[in-house]
C-alpha positions in Angstrom: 74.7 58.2 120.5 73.7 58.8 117.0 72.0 62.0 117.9 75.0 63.5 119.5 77.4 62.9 116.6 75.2 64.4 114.1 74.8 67.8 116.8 78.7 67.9 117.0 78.5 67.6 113.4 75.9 70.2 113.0 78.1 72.3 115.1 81.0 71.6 113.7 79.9 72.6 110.4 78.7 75.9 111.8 82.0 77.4 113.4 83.8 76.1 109.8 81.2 78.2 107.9 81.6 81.3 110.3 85.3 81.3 110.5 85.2 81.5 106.6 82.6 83.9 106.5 84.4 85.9 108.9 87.5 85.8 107.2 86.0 86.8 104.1 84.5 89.7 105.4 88.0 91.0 106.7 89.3 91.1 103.4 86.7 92.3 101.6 87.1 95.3 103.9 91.0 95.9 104.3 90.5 95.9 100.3 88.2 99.0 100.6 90.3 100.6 103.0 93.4 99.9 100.7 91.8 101.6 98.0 90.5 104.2 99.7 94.1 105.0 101.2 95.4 104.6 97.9 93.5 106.9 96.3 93.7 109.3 99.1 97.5 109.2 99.1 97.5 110.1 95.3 95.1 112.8 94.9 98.0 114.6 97.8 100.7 114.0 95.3 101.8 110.8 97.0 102.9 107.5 96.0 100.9 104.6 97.6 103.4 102.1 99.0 101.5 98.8 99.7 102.6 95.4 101.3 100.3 92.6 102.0 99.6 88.9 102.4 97.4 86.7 100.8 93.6 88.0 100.9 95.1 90.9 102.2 94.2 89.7 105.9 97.8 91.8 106.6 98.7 94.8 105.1 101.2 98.3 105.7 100.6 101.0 103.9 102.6 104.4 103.2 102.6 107.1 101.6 105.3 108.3 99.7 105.9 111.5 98.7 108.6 113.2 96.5 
């Protein structure tokens, strides 16, 4: 009984640490593509217009120009 608490433990753990891990990774890289945009948007004369959530997990982005 013992050994089958400690492997849904185990497992538990696991999915935790990968969903986190995950998660992370998706915002790391919306960030980069952000930026990139960004600074895409202004070098055409454009002003970046950026909403997004927290860890930017959901984002819009437009570009603006005069």
């Amino acid at each position: 009984m013992k050994r089958i608490i400690k492997y849904v433990l185990a497992v538990g753990t696991l999915v935790i640490l990968s969903g986190i891990f995950l998660i992370g990774v998706q915002s790391h890289y919306n960030q980069k593509e952000i930026k990139i945009a960004s600074k895409l948007c202004l070098e055409n004369g454009g002003q970046p217009k950026i909403v997004r959530d927290y860890l930017a997990l959901n984002y819009s982005f437009s570009c603006q120009k005069d």
